[in-house]
Each structure stands twice: as C-alpha cells, then as structure tokens.
Backbone as ProteinMPNN parsed JSONL, in Angstrom:
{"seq_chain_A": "XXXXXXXXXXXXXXXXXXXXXXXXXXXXXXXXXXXXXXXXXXXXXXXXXXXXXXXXXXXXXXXXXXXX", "coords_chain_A": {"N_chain_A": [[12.035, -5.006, -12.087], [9.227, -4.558, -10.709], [5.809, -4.326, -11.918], [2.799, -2.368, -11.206], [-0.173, -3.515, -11.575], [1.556, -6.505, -11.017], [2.439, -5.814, -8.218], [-0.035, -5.14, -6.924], [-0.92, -7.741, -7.19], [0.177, -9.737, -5.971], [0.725, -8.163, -3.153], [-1.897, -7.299, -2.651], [-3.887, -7.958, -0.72], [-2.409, -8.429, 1.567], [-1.64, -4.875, 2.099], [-4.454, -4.182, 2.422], [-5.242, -5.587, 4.726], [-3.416, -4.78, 6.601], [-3.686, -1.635, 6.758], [-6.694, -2.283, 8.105], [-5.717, -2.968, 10.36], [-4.047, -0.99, 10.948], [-6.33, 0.329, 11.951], [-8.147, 1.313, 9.823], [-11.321, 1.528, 9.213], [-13.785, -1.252, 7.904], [-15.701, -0.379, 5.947], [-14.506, 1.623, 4.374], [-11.739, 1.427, 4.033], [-10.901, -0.666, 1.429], [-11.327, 1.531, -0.393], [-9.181, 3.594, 0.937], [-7.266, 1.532, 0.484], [-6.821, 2.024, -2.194], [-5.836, 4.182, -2.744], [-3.679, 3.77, -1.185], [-2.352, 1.957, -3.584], [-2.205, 3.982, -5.57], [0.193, 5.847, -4.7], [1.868, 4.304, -4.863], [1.725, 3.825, -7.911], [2.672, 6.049, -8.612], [5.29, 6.551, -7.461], [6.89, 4.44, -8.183], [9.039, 4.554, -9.462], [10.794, 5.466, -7.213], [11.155, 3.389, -5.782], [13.234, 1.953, -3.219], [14.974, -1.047, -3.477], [16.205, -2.506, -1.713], [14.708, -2.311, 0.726], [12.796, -3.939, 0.655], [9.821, -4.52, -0.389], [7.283, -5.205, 0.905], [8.048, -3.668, 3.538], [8.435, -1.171, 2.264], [5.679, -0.763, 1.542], [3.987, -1.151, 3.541], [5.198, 1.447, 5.367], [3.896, 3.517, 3.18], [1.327, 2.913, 3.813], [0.943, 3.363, 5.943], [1.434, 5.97, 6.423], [-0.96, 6.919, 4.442], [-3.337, 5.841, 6.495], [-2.944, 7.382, 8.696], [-3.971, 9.508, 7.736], [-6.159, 9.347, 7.177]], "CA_chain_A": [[11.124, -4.276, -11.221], [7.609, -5.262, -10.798], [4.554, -3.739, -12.309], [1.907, -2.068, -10.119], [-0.334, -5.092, -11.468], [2.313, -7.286, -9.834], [2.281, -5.544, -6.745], [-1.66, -5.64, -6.465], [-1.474, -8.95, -7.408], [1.327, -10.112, -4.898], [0.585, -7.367, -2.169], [-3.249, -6.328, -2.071], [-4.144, -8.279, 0.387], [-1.454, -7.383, 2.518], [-2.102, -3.698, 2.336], [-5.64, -4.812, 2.886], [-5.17, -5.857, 6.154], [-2.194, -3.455, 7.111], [-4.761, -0.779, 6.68], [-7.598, -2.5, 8.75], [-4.714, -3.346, 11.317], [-3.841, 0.472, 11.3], [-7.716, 1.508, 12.386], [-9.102, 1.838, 8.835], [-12.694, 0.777, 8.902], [-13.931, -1.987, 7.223], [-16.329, 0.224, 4.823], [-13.162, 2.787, 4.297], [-10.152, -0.171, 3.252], [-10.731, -0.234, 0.232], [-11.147, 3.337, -0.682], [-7.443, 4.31, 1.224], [-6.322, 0.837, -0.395], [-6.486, 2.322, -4.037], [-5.049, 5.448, -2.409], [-1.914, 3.64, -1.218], [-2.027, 2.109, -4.372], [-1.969, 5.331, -6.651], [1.194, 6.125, -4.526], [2.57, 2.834, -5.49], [2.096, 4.037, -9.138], [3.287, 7.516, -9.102], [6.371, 6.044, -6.743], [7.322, 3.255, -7.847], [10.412, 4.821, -9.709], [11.684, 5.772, -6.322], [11.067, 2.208, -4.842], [14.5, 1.241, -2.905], [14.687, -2.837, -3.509], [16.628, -2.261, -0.214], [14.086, -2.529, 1.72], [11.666, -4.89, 0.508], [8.364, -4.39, -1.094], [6.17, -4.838, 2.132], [8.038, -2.598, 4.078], [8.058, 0.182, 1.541], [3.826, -0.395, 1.43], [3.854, -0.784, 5.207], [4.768, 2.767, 5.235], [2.594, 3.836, 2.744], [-0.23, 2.342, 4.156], [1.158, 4.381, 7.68], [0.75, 7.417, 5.74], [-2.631, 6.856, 4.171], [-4.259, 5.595, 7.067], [-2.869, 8.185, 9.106], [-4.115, 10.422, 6.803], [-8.236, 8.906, 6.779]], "C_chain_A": [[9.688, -4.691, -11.534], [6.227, -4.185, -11.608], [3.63, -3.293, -10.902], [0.801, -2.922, -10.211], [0.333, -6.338, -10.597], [2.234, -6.906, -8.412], [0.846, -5.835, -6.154], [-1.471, -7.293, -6.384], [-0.582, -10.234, -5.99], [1.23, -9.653, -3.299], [-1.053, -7.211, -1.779], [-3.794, -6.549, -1.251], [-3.918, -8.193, 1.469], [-1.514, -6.113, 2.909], [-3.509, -3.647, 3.024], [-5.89, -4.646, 4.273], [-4.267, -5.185, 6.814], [-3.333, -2.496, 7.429], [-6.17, -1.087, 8.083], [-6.492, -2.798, 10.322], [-4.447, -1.951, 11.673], [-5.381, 1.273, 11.822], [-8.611, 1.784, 11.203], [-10.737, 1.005, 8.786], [-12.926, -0.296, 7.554], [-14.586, -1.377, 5.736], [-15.28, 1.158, 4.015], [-12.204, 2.194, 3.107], [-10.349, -0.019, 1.961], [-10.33, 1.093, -0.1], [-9.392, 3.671, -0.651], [-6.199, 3.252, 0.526], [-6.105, 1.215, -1.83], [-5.889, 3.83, -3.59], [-3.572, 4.868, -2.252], [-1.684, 3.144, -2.455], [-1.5, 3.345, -5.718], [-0.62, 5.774, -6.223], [2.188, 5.387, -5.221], [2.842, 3.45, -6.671], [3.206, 4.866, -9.364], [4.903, 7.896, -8.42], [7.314, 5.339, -7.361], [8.781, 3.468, -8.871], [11.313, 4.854, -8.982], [11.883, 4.377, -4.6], [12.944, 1.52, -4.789], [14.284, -0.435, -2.662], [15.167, -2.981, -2.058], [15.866, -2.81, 0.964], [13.293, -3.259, 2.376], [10.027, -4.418, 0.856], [7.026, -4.014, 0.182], [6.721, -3.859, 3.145], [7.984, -1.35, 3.536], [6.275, 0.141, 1.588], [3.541, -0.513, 3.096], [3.879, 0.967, 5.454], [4.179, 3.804, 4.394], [1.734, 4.132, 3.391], [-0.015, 3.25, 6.09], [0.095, 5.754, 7.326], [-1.198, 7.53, 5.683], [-3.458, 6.746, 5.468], [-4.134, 6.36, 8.118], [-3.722, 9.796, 8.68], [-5.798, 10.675, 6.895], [-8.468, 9.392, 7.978]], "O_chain_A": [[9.25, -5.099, -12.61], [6.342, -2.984, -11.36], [3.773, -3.805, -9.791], [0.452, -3.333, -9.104], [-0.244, -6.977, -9.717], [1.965, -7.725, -7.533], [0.598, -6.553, -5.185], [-1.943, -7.939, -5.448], [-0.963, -11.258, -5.422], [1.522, -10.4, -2.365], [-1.365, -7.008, -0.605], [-4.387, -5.629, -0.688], [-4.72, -7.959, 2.373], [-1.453, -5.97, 4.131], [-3.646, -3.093, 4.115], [-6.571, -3.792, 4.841], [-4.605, -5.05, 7.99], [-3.907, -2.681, 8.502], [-6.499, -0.19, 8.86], [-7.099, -2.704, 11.388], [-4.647, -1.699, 12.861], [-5.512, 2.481, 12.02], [-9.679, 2.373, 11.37], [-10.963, -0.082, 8.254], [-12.374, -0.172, 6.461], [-14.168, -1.735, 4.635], [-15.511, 1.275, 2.812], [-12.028, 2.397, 1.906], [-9.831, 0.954, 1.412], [-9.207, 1.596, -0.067], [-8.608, 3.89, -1.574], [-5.045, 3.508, 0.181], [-5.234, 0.69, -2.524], [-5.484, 4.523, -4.524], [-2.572, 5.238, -2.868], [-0.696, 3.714, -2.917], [-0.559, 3.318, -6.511], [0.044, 6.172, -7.18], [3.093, 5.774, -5.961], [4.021, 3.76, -6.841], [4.255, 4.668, -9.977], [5.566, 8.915, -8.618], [8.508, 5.55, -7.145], [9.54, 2.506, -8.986], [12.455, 4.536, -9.314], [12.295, 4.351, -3.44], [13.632, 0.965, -5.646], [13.553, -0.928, -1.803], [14.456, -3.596, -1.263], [16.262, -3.529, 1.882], [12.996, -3.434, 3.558], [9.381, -4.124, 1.862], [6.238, -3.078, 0.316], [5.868, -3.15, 3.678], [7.533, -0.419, 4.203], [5.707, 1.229, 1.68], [2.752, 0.255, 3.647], [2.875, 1.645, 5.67], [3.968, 4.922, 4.865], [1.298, 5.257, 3.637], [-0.798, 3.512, 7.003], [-1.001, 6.239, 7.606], [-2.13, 7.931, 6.381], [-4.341, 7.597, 5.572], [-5.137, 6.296, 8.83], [-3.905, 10.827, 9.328], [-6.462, 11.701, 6.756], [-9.617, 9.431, 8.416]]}, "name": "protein", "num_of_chains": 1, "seq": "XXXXXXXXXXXXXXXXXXXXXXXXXXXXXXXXXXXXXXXXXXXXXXXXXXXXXXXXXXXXXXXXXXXX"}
C-alpha cells in the first residue's frame, strides 16, 4: 500500500486539476487540494485497491469541491 507521500507524489497533480476541472478556482485548488489530501490520510486504511487510486481521489476531490 502506498504512503500518502506516494500518493502526493504520484497523484497531486491529478487532484490538482480534477479540482480546477470540478469549478475550484484557481486561488482556492490548493487549499481544497490539502483538504482532499487530509482525507487521503485519515482514509487511506479504507482504500479499496479495487478500484484504483484515481478513482478513489476522483471522488474525493467530488466531495471536497462540492463542498467549497
């Protein structure tokens, strides 16, 4: 299983732009990106491999930016 390092490091960019793709302002993105990250952390026990990595932060990043 990956680290939440790994995931930033593999993913952040991706979320990144997921996020700005979902409506999040450019000044914002960040900000809700260390938000979906923190989920990531406090999650990532209940991460199904199933599904694959970007679609589990795809909906994340639903959430969150639903959320801003």
């Amino acid at each position: 299983m990956m680290d939440v390092q790994a995931i930033v490091a593999a993913h952040g960019a991706f979320v990144w732009r997921t996020l700005r793709r979902l409506g999040v302002g450019e000044a914002d993105a960040e900000d809700v990106a260390q938000e979906v990250l923190l989920v990531v952390h406090r999650r990532l026990g209940e991460y199904d491999a199933r599904s694959g990595m970007r679609a589990w932060l795809y909906g994340i990043c639903v959430r969150k930016a639903s959320e801003h």
